[in-house]
C-alpha positions in Angstrom: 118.9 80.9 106.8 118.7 84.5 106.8 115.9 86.0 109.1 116.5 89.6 108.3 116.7 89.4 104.3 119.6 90.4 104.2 122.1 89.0 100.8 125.1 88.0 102.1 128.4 86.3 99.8 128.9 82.8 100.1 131.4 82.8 97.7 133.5 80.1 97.3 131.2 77.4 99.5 130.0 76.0 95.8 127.2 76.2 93.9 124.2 78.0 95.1 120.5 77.8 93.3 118.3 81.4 94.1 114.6 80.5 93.7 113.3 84.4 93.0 109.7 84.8 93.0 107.6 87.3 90.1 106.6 91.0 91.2 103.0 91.4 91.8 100.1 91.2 89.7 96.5 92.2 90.1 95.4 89.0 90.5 97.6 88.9 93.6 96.1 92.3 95.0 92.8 90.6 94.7 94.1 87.2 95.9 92.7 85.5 92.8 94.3 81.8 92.0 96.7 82.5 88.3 98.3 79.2 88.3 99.1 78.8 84.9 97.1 82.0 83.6 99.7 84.6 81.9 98.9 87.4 84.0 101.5 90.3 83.9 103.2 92.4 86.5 101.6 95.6 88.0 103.6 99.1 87.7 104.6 97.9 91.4 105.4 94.9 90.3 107.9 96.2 88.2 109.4 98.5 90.5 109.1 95.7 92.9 111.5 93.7 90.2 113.6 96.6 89.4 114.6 96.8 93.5 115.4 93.3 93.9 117.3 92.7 90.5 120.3 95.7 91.8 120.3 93.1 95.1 120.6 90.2 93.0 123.0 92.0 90.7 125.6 92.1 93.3 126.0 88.9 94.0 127.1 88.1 90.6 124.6 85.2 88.8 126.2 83.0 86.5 122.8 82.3 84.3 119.3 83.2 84.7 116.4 81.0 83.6 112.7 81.9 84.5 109.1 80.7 83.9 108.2 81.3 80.4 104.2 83.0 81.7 105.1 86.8 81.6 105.1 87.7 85.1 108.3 85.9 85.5 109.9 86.5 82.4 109.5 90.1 82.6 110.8 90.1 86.0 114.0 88.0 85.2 114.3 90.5 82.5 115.6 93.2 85.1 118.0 91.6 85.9 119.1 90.4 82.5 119.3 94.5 81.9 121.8 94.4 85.6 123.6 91.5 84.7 123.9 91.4 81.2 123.1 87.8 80.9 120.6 85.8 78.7 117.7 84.7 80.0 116.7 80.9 79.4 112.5 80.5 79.6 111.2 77.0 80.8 107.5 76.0 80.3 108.5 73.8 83.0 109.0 75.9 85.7 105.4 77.6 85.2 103.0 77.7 88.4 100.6 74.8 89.3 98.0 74.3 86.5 94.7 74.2 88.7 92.0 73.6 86.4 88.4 75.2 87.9 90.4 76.9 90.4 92.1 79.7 88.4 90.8 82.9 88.2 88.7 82.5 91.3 89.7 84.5 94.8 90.5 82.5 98.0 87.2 83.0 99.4 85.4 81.9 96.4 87.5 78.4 96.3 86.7 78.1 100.3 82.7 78.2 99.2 83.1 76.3 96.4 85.6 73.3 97.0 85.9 73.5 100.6 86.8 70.1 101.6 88.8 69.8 98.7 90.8 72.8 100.2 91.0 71.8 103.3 92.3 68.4 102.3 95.2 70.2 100.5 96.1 72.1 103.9 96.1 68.9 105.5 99.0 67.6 103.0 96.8 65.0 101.6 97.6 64.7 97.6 94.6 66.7 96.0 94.2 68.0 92.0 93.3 71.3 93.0 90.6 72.2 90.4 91.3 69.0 89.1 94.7 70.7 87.7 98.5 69.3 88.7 99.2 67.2 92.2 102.2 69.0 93.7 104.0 66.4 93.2 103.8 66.4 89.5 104.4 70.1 89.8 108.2 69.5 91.6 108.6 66.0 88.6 108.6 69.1 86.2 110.6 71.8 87.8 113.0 70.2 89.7 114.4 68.7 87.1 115.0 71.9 85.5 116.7 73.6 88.4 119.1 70.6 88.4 119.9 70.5 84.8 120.9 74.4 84.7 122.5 74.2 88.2 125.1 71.3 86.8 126.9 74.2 84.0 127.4 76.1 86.8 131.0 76.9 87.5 132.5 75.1 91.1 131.5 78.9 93.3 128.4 79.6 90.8 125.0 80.9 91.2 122.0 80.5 89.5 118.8 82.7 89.2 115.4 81.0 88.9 112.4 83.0 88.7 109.4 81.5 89.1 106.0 81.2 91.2 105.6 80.7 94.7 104.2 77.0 94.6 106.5 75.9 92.2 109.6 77.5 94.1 107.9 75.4 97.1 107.4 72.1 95.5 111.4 72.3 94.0 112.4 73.4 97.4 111.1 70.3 99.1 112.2 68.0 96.4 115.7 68.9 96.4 115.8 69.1 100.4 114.5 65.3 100.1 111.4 66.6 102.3 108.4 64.2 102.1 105.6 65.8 100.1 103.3 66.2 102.8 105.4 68.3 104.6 106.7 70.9 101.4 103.7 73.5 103.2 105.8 74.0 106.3 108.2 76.2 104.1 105.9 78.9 104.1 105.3 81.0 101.4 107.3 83.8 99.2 106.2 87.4 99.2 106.3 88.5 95.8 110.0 89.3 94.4 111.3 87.8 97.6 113.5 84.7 97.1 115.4 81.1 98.4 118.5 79.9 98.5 119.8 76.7 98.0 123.8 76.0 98.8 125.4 72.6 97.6 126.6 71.2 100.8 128.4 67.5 101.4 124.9 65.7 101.6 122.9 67.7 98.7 121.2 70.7 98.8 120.4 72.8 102.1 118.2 75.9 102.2 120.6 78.8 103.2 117.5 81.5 103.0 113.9 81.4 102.8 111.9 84.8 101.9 114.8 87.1 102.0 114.4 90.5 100.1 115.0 94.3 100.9 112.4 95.2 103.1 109.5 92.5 104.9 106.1 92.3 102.6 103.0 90.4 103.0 102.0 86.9 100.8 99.6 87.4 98.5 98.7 84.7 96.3 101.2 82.4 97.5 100.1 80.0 94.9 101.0 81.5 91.4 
């Protein structure tokens, strides 16, 4: 796991999955909930995009498949201008639906659904909002990551942009990590990204919230 963010070429060590979260969006800035709201990209959002996509460029993706909410798309779309590549959209790798929740800031879920909150940090299975359990969220995604991951070539990579709780659920699934514990991954600053390598005994996480240059989480939860 690199601690610096720095890319580095595994080529040639087999298949490796890059879990690439969206640029910013207001609702980040102002730490609102968007689950599965389509809420776009700021200007420094795209930029943000735009700097990480000449980073992914180089290490020479294979396929590219995103989140079909806009935020995503339009930030797999820089690289699909880098790479050349087409870019497969997935309603299943959209963020956690969260029902009552989305659209409301961090403080106003705190007054609001406290306890219910506060279960959730505790790693107790909760319907934030009455929305998606997590684990619902990874039956989705997961599956997805795996199915474009097998028409990968032996040494190939794969590019998946999505949201910060879905990249977190499909994380912990594929490492085999028991639900309750998919929170100790931390979250994804916005355009920073995983990596998964396929080792002897499954999937390993080779990097966890690399990108060019260290940024705060905002919203790590759409």
């Amino acid at each position: 796991m690199s601690s610096t963010g720095e890319v580095t070429d595994r080529s040639g060590r087999g298949r490796r999955v890059i879990l690439w979260r969206h640029g910013q969006t207001s609702w980040n800035v102002e730490r609102r909930f968007q689950g599965s709201t389509d809420v776009e990209l700021t200007e420094a959002g795209v930029g943000q995009a735009r700097r990480a996509a000449r980073l992914l460029a180089s290490l020479g993706p294979d396929a590219i498949v995103c989140s079909d909410l806009q935020r995503a798309a339009n930030t797999a779309a820089e690289l699909a201008l880098l790479t050349g590549l087409d870019v497969t959209r997935e309603e299943g790798l959209r963020e956690t639906y969260a029902g009552v929740w989305q659209g409301l800031t961090h403080e106003e879920i705190i007054a609001r659904y406290g306890a219910e909150y506060t279960a959730w940090k505790r790693g107790e299975p909760v319907r934030r909002g009455g929305g998606e359990l997590e684990t619902e969220v990874a039956d989705r995604a997961a599956p997805v990551v795996l199915r474009h991951a097998e028409k990968l070539p032996e040494d190939g990579t794969l590019v998946v942009v999505s949201h910060g709780g879905t990249i977190r659920t499909t994380i912990g699934r594929l490492l085999g990590l028991e639900p309750g514990h998919w929170e100790s991954l931390g979250g994804l600053s916005n355009c920073c990204w995983s990596v998964l390598g396929e080792g002897a005994r499954g999937w390993r996480l080779l990097e966890h919230n690399a990108g060019t240059l260290p940024e705060p989480v905002l919203g790590d939860d759409d």
